[in-house]
Legacy VTK file of the C-alpha trace (Angstrom):
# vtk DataFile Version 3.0
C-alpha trace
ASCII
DATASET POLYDATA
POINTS 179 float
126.935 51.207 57.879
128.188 54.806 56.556
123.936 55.296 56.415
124.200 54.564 60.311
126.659 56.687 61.062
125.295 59.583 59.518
122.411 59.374 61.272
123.382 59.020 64.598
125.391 62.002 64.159
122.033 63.900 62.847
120.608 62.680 65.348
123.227 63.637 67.829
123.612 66.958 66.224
119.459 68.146 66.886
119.227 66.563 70.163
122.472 69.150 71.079
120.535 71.581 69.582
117.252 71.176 71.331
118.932 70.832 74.707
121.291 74.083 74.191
119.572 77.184 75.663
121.064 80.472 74.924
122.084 82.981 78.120
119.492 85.721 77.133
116.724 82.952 76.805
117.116 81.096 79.922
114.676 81.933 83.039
115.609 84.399 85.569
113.634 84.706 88.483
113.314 88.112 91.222
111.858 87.840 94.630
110.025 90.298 96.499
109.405 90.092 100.486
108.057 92.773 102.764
107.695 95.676 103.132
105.075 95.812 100.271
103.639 99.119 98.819
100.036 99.558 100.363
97.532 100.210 97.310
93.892 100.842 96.733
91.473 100.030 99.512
87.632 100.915 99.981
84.213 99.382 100.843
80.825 100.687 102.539
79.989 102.004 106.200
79.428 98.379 106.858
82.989 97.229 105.787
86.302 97.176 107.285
89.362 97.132 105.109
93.133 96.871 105.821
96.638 96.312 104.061
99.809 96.928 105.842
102.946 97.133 104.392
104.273 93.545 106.072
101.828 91.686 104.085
98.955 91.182 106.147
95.562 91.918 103.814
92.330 92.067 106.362
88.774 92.745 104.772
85.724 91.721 106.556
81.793 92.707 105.998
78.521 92.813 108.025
75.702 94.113 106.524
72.459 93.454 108.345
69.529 94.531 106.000
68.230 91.729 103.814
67.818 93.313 100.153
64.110 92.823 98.749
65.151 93.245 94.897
68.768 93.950 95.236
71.880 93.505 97.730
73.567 97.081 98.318
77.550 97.574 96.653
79.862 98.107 99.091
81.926 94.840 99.338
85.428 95.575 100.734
89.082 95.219 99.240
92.291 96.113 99.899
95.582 95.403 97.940
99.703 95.327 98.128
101.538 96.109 95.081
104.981 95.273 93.853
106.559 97.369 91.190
108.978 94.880 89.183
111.232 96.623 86.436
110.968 93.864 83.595
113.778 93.751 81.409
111.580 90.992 79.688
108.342 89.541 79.300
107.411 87.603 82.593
106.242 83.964 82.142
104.790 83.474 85.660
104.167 85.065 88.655
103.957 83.297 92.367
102.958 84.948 95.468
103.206 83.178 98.943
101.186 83.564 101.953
100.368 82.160 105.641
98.126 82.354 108.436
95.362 82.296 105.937
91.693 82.241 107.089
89.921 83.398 104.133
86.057 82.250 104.114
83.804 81.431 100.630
82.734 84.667 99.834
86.463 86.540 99.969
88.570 86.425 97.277
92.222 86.068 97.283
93.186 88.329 94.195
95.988 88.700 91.617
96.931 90.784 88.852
99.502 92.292 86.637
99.301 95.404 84.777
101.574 98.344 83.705
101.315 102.041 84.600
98.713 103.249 82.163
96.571 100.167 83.371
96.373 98.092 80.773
95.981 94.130 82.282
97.691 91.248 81.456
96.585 88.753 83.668
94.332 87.807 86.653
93.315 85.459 88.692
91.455 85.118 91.584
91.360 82.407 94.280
87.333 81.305 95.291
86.487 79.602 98.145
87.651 78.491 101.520
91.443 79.551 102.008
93.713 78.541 105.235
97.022 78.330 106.222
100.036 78.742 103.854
99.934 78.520 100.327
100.756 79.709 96.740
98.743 82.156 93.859
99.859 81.345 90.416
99.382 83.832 87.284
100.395 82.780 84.133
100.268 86.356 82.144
97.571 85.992 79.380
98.715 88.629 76.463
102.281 90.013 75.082
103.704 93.351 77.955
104.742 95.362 75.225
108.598 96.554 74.735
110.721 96.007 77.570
112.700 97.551 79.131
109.557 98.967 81.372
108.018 98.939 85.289
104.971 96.224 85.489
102.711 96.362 88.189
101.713 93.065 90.615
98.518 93.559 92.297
97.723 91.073 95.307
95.345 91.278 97.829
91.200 90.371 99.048
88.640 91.448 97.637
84.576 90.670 99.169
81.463 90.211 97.357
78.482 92.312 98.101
75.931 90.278 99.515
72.500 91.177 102.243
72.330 89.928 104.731
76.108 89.483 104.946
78.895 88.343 107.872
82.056 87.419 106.078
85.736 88.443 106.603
89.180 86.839 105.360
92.877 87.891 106.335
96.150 86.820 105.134
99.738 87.506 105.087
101.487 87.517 102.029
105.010 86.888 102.004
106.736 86.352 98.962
106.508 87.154 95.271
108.661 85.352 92.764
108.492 86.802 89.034
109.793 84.238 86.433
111.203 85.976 83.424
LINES 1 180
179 0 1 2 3 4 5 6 7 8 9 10 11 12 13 14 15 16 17 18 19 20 21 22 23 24 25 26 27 28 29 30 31 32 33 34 35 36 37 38 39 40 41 42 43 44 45 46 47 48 49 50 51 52 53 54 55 56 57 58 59 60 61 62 63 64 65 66 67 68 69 70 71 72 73 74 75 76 77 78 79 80 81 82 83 84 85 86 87 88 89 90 91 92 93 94 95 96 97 98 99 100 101 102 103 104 105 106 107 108 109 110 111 112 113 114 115 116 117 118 119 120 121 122 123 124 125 126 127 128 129 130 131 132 133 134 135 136 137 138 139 140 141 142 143 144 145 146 147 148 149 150 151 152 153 154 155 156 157 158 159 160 161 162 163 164 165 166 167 168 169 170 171 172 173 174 175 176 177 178
């Protein structure tokens, strides 16, 4: 019986312990909403390219010459950026957007770096986009010593392609950093 005893209470004792999550370790979240900081833009003569500070990310492409050995560069993209001042390492990152109509061959893109560019996660969302929705990045390496300013990235970004008609736009309108 005393055997018993003494094991429930062990029991009792690491299940308390497993459960109990110190203050400094427990998730803390930040939101972002517009107005976003307008980044880095560009593409070709053939390109149009667009980010406003509201959220709304417009790239589109026409390029009429079909490419005998190779396509020309000149894809468009255009990005928002979010400067979050991490106090720890962040665990996930979750942007929001609507009135999405984003076709196969735009990308819906993000990323998070720090100021000296060094990247610690990306992803990139293929295909057919529309309507509202959610980007996930799960941060792939350690962010160094904290407390410092990371950068989130988020935008479109086309491939390069001859003959080409593509476009996508999309309004982002939330970022939610999990600590």
């Amino acid at each position: 019986m005393r055997r018993g005893r003494r094991a429930l209470a062990l029991l009792a004792t690491a299940a308390a312990l497993t459960t109990a999550i110190p203050a400094s370790a427990a998730p803390t979240a930040k939101s972002y909403q517009a107005p976003f900081h307008v980044g880095a833009s560009g593409g070709d003569q053939f390109s149009y390219h667009n980010a406003s500070s509201d959220g709304t990310v417009t790239v589109a492409r026409i390029y009429p010459i079909p490419g005998v050995i190779n396509c020309a560069k000149g894809g468009p993209y255009a990005k928002l950026l979010v400067s979050h001042k991490a106090t720890k390492p962040v665990r996930k990152i979750v942007v929001s957007y609507d009135s999405a109509a984003v076709d196969n061959f735009t990308f819906v893109m993000l990323g998070l770096r720090d100021a000296q560019r060094h990247w610690y996660g990306s992803t990139t969302v293929r295909g057919f986009v529309s309507g509202s929705g959610t980007v996930t990045l799960v941060p792939d390496r350690p962010q160094g010593h904290f407390p410092r300013v990371l950068t989130i990235e988020f935008g479109l970004q086309q491939s390069s392609a001859c003959p080409n008609a593509d476009a996508g736009s999309i309004k982002f309108t939330k970022v939610e950093v999990l600590s």
